[in-house]
KOLLOMI-771377 format. One record per residue (C-alpha): x, y, z; residue in three letters. Coordinates in nm, 3 decimals, decimal comma. Example, Ala and Ser with C-alpha at 12.3 -4.5 7.8 and 13.67 -1.06 7.14 Angstrom:
<rs>
R      east     north        up   code
R     1,230    -0,450     0,780    ala
R     1,367    -0,106     0,714    ser
</rs>
This chain:
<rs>
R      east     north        up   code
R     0,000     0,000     0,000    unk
R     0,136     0,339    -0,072    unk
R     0,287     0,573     0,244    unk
R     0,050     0,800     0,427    unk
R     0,257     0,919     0,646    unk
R     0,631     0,975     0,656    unk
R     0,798     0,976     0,972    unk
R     1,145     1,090     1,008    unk
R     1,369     1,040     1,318    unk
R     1,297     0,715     1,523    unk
R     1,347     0,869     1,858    unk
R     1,052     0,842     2,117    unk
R     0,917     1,092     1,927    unk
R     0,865     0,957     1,584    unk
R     0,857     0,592     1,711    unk
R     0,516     0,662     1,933    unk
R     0,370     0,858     1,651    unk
R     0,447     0,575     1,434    unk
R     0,284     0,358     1,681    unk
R    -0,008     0,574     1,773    unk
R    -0,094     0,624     1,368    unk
R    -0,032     0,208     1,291    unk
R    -0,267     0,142     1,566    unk
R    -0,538     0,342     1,400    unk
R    -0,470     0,182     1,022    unk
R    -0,238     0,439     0,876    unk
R     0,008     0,343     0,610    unk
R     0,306     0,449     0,814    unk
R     0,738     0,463     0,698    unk
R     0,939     0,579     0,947    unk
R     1,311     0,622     0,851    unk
R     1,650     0,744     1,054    unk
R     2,020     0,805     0,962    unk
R     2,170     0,648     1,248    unk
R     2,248     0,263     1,249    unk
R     2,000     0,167     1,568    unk
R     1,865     0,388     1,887    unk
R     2,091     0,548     2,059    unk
R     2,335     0,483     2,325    unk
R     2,375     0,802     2,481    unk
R     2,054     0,917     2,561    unk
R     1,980     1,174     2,847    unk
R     1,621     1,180     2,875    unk
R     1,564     0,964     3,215    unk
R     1,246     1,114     3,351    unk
R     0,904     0,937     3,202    unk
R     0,590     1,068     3,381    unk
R     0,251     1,013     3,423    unk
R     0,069     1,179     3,164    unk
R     0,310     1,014     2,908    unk
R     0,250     0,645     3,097    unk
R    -0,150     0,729     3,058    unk
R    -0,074     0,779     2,656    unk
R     0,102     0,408     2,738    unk
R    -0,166     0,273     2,883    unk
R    -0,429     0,399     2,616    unk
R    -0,183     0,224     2,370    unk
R    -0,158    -0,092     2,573    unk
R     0,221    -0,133     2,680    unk
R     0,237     0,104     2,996    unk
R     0,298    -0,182     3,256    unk
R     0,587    -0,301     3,049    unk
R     0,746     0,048     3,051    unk
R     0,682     0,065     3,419    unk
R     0,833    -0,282     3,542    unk
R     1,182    -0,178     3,336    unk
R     1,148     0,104     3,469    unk
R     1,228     0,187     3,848    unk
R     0,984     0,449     4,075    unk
R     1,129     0,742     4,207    unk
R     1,068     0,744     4,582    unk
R     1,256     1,059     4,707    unk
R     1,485     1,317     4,595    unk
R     1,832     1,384     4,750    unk
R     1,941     1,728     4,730    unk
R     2,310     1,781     4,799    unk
R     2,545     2,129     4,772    unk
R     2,884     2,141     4,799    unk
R     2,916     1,757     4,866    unk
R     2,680     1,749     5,201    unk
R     2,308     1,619     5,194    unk
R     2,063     1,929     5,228    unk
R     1,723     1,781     5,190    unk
R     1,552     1,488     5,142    unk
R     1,212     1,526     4,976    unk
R     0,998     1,187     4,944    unk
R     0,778     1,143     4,617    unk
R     0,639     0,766     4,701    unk
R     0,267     0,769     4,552    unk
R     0,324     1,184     4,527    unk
R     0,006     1,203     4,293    unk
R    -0,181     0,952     4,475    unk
R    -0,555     1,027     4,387    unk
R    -0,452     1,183     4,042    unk
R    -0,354     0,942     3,789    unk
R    -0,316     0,545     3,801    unk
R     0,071     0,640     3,782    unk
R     0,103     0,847     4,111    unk
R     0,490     0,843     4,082    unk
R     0,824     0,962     3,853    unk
R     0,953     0,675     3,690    unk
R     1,338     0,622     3,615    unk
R     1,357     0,473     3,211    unk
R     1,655     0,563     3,012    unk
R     1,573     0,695     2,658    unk
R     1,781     0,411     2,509    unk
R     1,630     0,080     2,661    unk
R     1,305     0,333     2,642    unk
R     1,323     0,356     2,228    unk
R     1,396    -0,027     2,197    unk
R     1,093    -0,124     2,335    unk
R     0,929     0,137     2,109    unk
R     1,087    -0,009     1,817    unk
R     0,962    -0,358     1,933    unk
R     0,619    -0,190     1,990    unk
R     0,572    -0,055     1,625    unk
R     0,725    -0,395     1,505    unk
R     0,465    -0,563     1,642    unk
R     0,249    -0,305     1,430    unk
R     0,399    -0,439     1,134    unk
R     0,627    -0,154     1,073    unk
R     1,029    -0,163     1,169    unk
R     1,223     0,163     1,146    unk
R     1,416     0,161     0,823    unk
R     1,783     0,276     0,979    unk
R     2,088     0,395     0,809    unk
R     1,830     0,606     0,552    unk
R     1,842     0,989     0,564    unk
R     1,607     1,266     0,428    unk
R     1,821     1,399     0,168    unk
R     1,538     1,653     0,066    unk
R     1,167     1,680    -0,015    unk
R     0,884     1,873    -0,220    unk
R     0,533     1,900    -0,128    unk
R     0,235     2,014    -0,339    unk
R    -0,164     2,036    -0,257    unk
R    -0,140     1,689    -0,369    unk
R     0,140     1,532    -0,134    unk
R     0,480     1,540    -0,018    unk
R     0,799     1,342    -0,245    unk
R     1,113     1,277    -0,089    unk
R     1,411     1,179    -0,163    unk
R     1,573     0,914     0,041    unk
R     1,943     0,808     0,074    unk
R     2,076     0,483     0,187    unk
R     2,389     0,323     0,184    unk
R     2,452     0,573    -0,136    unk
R     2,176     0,517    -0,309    unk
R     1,870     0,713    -0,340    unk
R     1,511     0,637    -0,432    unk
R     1,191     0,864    -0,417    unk
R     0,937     0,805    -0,138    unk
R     0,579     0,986    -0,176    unk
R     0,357     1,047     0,066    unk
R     0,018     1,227     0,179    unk
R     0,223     1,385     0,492    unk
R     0,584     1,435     0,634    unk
R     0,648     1,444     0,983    unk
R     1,003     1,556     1,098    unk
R     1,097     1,406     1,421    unk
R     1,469     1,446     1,351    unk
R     1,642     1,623     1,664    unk
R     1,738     1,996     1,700    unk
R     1,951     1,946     1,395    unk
R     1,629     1,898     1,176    unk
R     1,666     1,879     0,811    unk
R     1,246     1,882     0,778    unk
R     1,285     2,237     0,977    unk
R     1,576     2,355     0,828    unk
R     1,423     2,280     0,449    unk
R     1,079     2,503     0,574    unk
R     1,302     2,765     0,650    unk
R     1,182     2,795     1,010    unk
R     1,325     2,953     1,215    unk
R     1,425     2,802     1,521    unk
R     1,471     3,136     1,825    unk
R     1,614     3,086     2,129    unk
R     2,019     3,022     2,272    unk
R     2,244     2,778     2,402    unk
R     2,353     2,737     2,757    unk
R     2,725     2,833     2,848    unk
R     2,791     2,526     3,018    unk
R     2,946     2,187     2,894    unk
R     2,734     1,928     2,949    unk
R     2,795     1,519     3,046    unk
R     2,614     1,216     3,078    unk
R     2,770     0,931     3,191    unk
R     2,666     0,494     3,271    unk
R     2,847     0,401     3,544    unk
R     2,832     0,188     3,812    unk
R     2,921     0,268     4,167    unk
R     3,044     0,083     4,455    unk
R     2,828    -0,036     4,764    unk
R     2,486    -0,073     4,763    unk
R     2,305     0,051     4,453    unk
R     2,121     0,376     4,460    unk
R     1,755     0,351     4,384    unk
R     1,657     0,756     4,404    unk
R     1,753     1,056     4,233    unk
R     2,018     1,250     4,365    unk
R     2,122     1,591     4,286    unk
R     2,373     1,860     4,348    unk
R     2,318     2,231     4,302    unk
R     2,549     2,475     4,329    unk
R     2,725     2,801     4,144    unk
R     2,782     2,724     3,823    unk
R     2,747     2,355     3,865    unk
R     2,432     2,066     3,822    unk
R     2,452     1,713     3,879    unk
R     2,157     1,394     3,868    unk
R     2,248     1,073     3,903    unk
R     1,932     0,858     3,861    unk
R     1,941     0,448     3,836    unk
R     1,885     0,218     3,538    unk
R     1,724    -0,090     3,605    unk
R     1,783    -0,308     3,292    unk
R     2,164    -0,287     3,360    unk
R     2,213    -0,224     3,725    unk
R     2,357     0,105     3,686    unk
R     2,364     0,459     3,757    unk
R     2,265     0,718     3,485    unk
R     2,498     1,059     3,586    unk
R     2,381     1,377     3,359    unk
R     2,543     1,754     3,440    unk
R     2,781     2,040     3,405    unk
R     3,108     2,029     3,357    unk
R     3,298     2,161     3,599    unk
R     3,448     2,479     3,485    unk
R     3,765     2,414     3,463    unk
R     3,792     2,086     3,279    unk
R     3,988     2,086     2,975    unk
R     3,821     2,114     2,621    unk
R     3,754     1,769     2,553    unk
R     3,767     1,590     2,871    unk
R     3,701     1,229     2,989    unk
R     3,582     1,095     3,283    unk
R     3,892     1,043     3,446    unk
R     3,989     1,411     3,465    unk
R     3,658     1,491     3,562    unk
R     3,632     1,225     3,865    unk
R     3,794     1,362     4,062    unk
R     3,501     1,628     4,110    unk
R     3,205     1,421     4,022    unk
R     3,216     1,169     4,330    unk
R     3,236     1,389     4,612    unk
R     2,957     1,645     4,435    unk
R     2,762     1,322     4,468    unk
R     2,917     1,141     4,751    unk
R     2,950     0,788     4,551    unk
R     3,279     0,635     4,428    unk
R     3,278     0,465     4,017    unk
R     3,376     0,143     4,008    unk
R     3,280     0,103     3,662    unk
R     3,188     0,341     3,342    unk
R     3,060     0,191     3,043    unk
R     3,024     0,531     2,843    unk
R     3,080     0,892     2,871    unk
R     2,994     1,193     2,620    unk
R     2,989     1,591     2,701    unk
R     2,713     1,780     2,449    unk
R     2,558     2,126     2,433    unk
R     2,205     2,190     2,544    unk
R     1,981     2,462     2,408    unk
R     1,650     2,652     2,492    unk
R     1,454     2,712     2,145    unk
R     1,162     2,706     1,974    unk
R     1,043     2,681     1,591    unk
R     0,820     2,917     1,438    unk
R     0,584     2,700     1,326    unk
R     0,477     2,329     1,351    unk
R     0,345     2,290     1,001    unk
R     0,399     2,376     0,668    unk
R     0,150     2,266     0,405    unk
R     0,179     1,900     0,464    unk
R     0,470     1,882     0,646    unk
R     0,494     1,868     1,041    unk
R     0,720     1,918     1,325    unk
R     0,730     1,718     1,656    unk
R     0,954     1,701     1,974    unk
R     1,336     1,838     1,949    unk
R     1,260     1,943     1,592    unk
R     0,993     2,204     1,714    unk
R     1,130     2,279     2,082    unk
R     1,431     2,228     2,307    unk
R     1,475     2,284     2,644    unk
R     1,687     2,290     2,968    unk
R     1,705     1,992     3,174    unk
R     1,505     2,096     3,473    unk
R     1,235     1,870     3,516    unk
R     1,257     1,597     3,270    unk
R     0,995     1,789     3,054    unk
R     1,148     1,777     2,671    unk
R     1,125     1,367     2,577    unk
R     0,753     1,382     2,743    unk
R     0,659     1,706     2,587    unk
R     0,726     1,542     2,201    unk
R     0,574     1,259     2,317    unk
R     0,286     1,493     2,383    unk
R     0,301     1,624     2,031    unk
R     0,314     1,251     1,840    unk
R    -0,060     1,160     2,050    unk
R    -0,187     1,494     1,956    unk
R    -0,093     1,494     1,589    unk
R    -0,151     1,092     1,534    unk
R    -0,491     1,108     1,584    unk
R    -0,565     1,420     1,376    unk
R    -0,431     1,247     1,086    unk
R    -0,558     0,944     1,074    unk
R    -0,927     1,151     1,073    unk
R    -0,825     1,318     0,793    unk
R    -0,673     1,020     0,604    unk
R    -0,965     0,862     0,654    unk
R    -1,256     1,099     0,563    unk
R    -1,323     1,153     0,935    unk
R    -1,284     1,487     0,998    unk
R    -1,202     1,810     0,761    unk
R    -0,866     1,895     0,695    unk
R    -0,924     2,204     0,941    unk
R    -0,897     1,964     1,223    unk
R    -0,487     1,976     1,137    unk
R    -0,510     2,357     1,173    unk
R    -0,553     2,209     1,591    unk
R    -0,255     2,044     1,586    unk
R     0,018     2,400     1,588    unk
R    -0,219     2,587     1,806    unk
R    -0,230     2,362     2,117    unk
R     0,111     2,215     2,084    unk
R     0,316     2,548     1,999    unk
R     0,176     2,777     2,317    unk
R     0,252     2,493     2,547    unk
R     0,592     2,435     2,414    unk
R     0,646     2,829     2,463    unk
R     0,557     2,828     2,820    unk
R     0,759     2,527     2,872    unk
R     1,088     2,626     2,747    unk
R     1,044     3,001     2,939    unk
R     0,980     2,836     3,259    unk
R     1,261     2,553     3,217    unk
R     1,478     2,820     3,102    unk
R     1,423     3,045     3,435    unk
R     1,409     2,775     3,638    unk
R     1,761     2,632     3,535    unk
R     1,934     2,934     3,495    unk
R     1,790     3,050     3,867    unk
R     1,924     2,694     4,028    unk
R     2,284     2,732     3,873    unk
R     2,272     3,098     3,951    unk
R     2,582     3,267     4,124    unk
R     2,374     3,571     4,227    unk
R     2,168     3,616     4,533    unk
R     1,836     3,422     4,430    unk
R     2,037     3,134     4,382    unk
R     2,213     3,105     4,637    unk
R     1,893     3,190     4,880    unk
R     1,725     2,918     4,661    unk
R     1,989     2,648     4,756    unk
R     2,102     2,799     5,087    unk
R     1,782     2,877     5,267    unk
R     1,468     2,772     5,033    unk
R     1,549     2,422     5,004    unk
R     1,668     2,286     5,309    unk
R     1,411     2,482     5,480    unk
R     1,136     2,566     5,331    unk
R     1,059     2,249     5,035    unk
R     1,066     2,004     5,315    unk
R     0,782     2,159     5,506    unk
R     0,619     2,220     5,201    unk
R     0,631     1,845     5,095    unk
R     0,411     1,766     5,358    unk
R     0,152     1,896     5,314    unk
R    -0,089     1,728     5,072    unk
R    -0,132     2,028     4,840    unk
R     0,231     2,111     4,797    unk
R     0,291     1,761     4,723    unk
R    -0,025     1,751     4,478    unk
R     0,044     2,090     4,260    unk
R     0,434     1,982     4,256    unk
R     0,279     1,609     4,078    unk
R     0,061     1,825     3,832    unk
R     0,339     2,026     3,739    unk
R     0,628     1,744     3,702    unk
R     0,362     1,512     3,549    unk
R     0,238     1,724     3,244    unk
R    -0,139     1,609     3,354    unk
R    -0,196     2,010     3,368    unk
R    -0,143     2,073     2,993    unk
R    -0,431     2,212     2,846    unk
R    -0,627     2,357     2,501    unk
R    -0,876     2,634     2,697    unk
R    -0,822     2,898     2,334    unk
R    -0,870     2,550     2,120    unk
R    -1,130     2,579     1,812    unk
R    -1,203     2,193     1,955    unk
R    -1,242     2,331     2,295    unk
R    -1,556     2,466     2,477    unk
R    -1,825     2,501     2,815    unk
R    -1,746     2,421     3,191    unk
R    -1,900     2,171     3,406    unk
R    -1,782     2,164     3,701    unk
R    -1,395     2,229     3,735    unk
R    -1,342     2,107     3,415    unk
R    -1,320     2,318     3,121    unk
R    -1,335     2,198     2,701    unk
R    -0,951     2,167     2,669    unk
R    -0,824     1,992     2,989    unk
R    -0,707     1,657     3,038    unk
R    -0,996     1,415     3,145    unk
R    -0,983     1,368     3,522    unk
R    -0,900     1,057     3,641    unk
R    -1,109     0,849     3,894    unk
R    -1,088     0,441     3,921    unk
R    -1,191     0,254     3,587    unk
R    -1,295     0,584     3,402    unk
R    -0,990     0,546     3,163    unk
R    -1,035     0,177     3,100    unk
R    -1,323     0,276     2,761    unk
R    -0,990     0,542     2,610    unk
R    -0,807     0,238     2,514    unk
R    -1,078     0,247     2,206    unk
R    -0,835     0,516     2,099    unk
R    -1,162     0,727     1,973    unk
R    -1,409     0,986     2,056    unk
R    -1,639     0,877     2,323    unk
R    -1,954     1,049     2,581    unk
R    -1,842     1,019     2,931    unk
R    -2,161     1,086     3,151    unk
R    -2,106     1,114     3,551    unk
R    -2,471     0,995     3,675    unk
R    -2,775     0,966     3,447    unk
R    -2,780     1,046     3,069    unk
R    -3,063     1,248     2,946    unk
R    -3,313     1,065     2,674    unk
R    -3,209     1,357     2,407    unk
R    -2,848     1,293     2,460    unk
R    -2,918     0,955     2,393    unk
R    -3,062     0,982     2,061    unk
R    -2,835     1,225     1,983    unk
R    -2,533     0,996     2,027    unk
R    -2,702     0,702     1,854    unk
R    -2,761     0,895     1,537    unk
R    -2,378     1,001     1,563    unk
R    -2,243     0,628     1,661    unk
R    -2,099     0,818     1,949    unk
R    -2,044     0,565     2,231    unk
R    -2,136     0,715     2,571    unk
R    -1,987     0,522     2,892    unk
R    -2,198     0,608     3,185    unk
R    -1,995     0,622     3,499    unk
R    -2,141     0,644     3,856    unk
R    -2,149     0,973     4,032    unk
R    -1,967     0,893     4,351    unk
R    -1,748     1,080     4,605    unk
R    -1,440     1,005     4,392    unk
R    -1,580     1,210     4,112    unk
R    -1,670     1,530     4,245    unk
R    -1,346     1,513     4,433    unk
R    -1,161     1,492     4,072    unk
R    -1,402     1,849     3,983    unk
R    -1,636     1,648     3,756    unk
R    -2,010     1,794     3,796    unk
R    -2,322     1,501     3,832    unk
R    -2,508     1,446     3,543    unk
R    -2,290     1,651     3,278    unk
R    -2,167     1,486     2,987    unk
R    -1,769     1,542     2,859    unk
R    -1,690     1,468     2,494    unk
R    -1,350     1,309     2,522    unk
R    -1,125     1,340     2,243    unk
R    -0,875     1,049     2,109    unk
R    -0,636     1,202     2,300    unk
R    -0,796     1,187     2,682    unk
R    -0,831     1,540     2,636    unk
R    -1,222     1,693     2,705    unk
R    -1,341     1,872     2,405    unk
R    -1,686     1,989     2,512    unk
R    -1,793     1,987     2,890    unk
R    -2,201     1,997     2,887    unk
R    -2,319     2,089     3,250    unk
R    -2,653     2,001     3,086    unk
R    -2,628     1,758     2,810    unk
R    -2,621     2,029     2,554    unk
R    -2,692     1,822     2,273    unk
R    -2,664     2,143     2,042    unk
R    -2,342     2,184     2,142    unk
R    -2,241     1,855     2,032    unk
R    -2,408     1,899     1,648    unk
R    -2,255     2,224     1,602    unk
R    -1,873     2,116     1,680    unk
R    -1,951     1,770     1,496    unk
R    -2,053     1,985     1,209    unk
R    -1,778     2,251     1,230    unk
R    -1,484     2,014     1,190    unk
R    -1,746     1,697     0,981    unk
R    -1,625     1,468     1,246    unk
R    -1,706     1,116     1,176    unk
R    -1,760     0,897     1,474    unk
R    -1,674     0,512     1,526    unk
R    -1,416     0,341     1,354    unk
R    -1,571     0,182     1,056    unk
R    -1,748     0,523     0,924    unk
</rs>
């Protein structure tokens, strides 16, 4: 069958929008110049909203027992402990994956690959976008592998390829933003005495250390600044000497060590015509709180679903209009706040210092506590917060729950989203009107029980929520507004259940 879509980068990016758009019948080739995933790999952090997508796509408890759960945090400056801050069950109540979970982006990306393989699809590596044309028709590229080079065509591109993107850099986007001073590293190591099964991390002037463990191999994952006066193109062994005592460990094995420069940017625009951008290839950030890998995994559920409508006569092609105005304004907000949260925690001035000398060892351990420091700190980490209010898809209240937010989550509600479709979720009794309405829309409605666990997750009895593909609520009907519903179904020609 010919290509629909053509994917190209198979980081966790591309690999889950492979998977997301395979699962939902798209003709899918996803291609990448490098020889296999990479070794590497700094991304460490998964959390919960991108182990809901998971779970939606089947494979989350997989990801979860390679995995290892964060339980506390161990803040150290100037080689001393400072504060420990526990995160065991931090977002109990919030989503079925109330914790930060430890996965290295390289064992991470070869269980996607094994994912989409079970699709039917394997990443085609060693081939590189050499360049590409699109028309109102579709999109040809040219493909290069091994020296030669063949023509692939194509109803859509999607560039997944890194900050380095030749997709974005053949748009002509521009790509604003700046690099950080500092030398980074990221080291696999392992260290003597018992393992470490937390996250530990050293502030300081001018300096940033994690050290987080990897399950699959029994080691320690080290990512940080250089210290600043390591030579050019150090190794580990000059740089030992300052590592261990920052973190208070002692190597008694490295497998691999690389240094690399991160940056803080974001593209203009996430689509061109046909043509689409997606994780480091639309934004880069700073490394403060694990937020970049789980932010294009973000993008890949959002966009997946919005072409396969289209593809398949289920929605109009306005719907991809969606895709650049939710993902782009979150992105924005994400790599400001990273940005002046980073540069604040490595500051020499006098915020940082009152940050690491008074704010932390005092203050975060009170605030940890109490249940609603511990709860906005999980919604904030855990990217369950994200979302579309200004959406075209978006509208009404009902309760605390506005068209655009993430679908609360209360036991067994999120069992019916593994249809990977549009769905009615009603919280108590479903009007006759709404019914029929539904019915002559082959819109499935799952009627949950209004109980004490759904008015404390802000859900409002008796209103209905439209839920998109992506868990996100579209419309939220405090009445059933059955209006409401024709109007939006008619604005974008939405085409409900799978065989329409």
């Amino acid at each position: 069958m010919a290509t629909q879509v053509l994917i190209v980068g198979a980081g966790p990016t591309g690999l889950v929008l492979a998977i997301a758009l395979a699962r939902r019948g798209v003709v899918v080739r996803i291609i990448d110049k490098n020889s296999g995933p990479g070794l590497a790999s700094r991304a460490m952090a998964v959390h919960a909203r991108t182990l809901e997508f998971y779970r939606q796509l089947g494979f989350a408890e997989v990801v979860v027992n390679q995995g290892i759960k964060i339980e506390a945090i161990h803040l150290r400056e100037h080689g001393q402990d400072i504060v420990e801050l526990p995160l065991k069950d931090i977002g109990a109540g919030l989503s079925p994956y109330p914790f930060v979970l430890a996965y290295p982006q390289d064992d991470h990306e070869r269980l996607l690959a094994a994912q989409l393989k079970a699709e039917g699809v394997e990443v085609e590596w060693n081939t590189e976008l050499e360049s590409f044309t699109q028309d109102e028709w579709g999109v040809r590229a040219v493909l290069e592998r091994d020296g030669d080079r063949h023509t692939c065509s194509a109803a859509y591109l999607c560039g997944c390829d890194g900050a380095r993107s030749r997709v974005r850099e053949t748009l002509k986007l521009e790509f604003t933003g700046g690099t950080y001073d500092h030398l980074y590293y990221v080291a696999d190591l392992q260290t003597a005495g018992p393992p470490n099964q937390d996250l530990v991390g050293h502030l300081g002037a001018n300096t940033f250390a994690l050290m987080l463990p990897v399950r699959s191999r029994g080691m320690q994952r080290l990512i940080g600044i250089m210290p600043e006066h390591a030579p050019a193109h150090a190794d580990f062994e000059s740089v030992r000497p300052v590592l261990e005592p920052l973190l208070g460990i002692r190597v008694a094995q490295l497998n691999w060590f690389s240094t690399y420069r991160v940056h803080h940017r974001v593209a203009s625009h996430f689509r061109t015509g046909r043509c689409f951008l997606a994780g480091d290839a639309a934004h880069i950030h700073s490394p403060a709180g694990g937020q970049g890998m789980n932010t294009g995994i973000g993008d890949a559920i959002n966009l997946a679903w919005k072409l396969a409508h289209v593809l398949q006569g289920r929605a109009d092609l306005s719907l991809l209009d969606t895709y650049e105005a939710e993902r782009i304004v979150f992105a924005r907000k994400l790599v400001a706040t990273t940005d002046r949260a980073f540069q604040l925690i490595v500051s020499q001035g006098t915020g940082g210092q009152l940050l690491r000398s008074w704010l932390l060892p005092h203050v975060f351990p009170m605030l940890s506590g109490l249940g609603a420091a511990r709860r906005t700190l999980f919604k904030t980490l855990s990217q369950v917060l994200i979302h579309y209010p200004d959406s075209a898809l978006s509208a009404g209240r009902a309760g605390d729950v506005i068209g655009g937010d993430r679908l609360p989550w209360v036991p067994d509600n999120f069992a019916a989203l593994q249809s990977l479709d549009w769905q009615l979720h009603v919280y108590g009794r479903t009007t006759p009107q709404l019914a029929a309405a539904a019915q002559a829309l082959r819109l499935p409605v799952h009627v949950c029980s209004w109980n004490e666990a759904a008015e404390h997750a802000g859900l409002l009895q008796d209103a209905a929520y439209l839920v998109r593909p992506d868990m996100h609520v579209a419309l939220a009907l405090p009445r059933q507004e059955v209006d409401v519903l024709q109007e939006l179904t008619a604005r974008f020609k939405l085409r409900f259940g799978r065989d329409s």
